[in-house]
C-alpha positions in Angstrom: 3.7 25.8 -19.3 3.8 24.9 -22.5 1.2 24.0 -25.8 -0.5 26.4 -28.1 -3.6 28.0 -27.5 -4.9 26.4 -24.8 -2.4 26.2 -21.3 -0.6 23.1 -19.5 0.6 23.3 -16.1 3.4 20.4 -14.7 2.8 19.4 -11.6 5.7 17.9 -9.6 8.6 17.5 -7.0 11.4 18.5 -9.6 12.4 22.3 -9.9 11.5 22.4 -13.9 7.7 22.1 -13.0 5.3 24.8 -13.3 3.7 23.8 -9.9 6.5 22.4 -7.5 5.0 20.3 -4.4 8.2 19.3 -2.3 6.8 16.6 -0.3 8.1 12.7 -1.0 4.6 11.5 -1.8 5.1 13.4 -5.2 6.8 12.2 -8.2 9.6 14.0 -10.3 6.3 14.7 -13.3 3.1 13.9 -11.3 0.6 15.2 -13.2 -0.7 17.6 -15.8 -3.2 20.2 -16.1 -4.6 21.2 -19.1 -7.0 24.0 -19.9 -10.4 23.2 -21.9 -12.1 26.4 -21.3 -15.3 27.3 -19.3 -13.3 27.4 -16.1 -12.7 23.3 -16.6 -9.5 21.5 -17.1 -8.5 18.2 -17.5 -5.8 16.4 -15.0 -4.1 13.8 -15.7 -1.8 11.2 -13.5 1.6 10.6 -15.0 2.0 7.1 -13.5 3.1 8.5 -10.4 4.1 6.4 -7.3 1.0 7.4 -5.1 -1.1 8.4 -7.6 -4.1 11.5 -7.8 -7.1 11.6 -7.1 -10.4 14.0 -6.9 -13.1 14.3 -4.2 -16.4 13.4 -5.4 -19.6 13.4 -3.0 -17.6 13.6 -0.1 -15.4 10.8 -0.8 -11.9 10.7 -2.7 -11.5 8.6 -6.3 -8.2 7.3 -7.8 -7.9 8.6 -11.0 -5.6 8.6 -14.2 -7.6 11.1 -16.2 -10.7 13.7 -15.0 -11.9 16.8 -15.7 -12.3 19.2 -12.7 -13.0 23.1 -12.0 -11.9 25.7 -9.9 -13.5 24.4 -6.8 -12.7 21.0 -7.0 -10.3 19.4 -4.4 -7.9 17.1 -5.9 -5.1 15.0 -4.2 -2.0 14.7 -5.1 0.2 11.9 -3.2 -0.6 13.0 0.0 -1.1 16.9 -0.7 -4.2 18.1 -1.1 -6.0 21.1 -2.7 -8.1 23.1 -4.8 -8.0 23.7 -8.5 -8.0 27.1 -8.1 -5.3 27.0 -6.0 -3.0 25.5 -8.3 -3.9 27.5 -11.1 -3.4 30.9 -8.5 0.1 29.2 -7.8 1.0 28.5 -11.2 0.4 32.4 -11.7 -2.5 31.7 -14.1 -4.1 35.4 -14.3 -7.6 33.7 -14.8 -7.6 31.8 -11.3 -9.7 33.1 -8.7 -8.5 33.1 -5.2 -7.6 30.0 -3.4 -10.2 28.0 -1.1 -9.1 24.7 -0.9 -6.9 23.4 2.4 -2.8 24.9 2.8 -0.6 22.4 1.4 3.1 22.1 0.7 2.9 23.8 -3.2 5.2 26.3 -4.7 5.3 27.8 -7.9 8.6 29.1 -9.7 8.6 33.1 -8.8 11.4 35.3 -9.1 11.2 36.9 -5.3 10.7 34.3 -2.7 10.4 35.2 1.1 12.3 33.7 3.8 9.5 35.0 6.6 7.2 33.1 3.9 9.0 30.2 3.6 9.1 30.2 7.9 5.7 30.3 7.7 5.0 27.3 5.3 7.0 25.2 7.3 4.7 25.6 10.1 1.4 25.3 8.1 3.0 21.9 7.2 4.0 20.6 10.5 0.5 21.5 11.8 -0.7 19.5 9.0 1.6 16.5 9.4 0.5 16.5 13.0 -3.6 16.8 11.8 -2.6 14.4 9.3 -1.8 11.5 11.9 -4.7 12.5 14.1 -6.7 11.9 11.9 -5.0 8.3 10.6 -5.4 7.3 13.7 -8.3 8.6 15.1 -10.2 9.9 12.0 -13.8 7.3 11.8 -12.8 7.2 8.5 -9.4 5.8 8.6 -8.6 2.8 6.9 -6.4 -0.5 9.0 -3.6 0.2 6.0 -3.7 4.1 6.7 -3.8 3.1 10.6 -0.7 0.8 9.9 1.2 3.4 8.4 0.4 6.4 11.3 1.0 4.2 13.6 4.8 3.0 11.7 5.9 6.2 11.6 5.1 7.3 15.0 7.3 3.9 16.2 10.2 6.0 14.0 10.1 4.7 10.9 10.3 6.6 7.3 7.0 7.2 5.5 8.7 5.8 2.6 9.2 2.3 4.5 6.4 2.2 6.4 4.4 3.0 3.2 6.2 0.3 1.2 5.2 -2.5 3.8 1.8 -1.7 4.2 1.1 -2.3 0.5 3.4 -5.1 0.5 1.5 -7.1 3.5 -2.3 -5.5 3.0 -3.9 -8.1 0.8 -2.2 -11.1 3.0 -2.8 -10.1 6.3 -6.0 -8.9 8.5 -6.5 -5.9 10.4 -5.7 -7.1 13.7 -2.6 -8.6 12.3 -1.4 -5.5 10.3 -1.4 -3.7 14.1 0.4 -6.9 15.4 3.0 -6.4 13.1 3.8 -3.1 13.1 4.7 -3.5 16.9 7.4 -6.2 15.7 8.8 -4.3 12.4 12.2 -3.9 14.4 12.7 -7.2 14.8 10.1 -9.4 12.7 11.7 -13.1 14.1 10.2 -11.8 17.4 6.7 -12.1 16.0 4.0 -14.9 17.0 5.2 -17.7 14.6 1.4 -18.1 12.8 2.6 -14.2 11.3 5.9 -15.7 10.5 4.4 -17.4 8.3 2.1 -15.1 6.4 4.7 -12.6 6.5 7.7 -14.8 5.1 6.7 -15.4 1.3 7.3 -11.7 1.4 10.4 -11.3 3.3 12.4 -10.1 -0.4 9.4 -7.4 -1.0 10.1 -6.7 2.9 13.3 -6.1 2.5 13.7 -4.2 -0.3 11.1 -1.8 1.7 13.7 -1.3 4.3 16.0 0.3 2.3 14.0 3.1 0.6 
């Protein structure tokens, strides 16, 4: 936390953050929070990989810079959760209570539980298993969020799966996106018309696979 008289919060995957969210879908310094008094705060996106975001009306808005308040959900990479909760993580006296879904967040403390830390792991499994429910089920699921859920469940790493969906979204259509996903082991197997979409990125492909 640093700054004088008003507070900052880091947010991010490396231990010298104020807030640590150890999930992949969070960069080293993801964001910042920054107090403006009257219970609002301004976050900003620190050019992370998978960006932040805030729910407005029900539905979720990229963002690079917003002011929020304690009740407000925001999303970072894939994590997701209130203000409030942050701030009560962070240790920040003035946060109220929590009320925003569990996610993967911890703050630096000097005791840490290992029956805690048990339990965390199986909030997050029982989110990861919501989460691709609802990818692939969910009405409001998008065919690039589809893709992905349905990538990883064939055994591949979020990190790849991820990589290819943005690689091939803009050049492919829905149906195809589920076409290729069934040939990502072996993409010569696929029906030569996809070949041929798919080949201009073959190097973008590629360098996918090895993340």
């Amino acid at each position: 936390m640093t700054g004088s008289g008003t507070k900052r919060y880091q947010i991010g995957r490396d231990e010298g953050n104020d807030i640590i969210i150890r999930h992949a879908s969070v960069s080293r310094l993801h964001a910042l929070l920054d107090e403006l008094g009257g219970n609002q705060y301004l976050l900003t996106d620190m050019s992370s990989t998978f960006g932040s975001g805030i729910e407005r009306n029900g539905n979720w808005v990229q963002i690079q810079k917003a002011v929020v308040a304690h009740h407000d959900q925001v999303r970072l990479g894939d994590e997701v959760v209130t203000v409030a909760g942050l701030l009560s993580l962070a240790g920040a006296a003035e946060a109220p209570p929590p009320t925003g879904r569990a996610t993967t967040i911890m703050a630096r403390s000097r005791r840490r539980s290992p029956l805690g830390a048990m339990a965390a792991v199986a909030v997050v499994l029982a989110l990861v298993a919501g989460g691709l429910w609802w990818l692939t089920r969910g009405e409001s699921s998008t065919p690039q969020q589809a893709f992905v859920a349905e990538c990883i469940a064939n055994g591949h790493k979020t990190t790849t799966c991820r990589c290819h969906a943005k690689v091939l979204d803009a050049r492919l259509t829905d149906r195809e996106l589920k076409t290729y996903t069934a040939h990502l082991r072996d993409r010569l197997s696929m029906p030569v018309t996809l070949i041929a979409k798919v080949l201009p990125a073959s190097g973008s492909l590629r360098a996918c696979d090895r993340r």
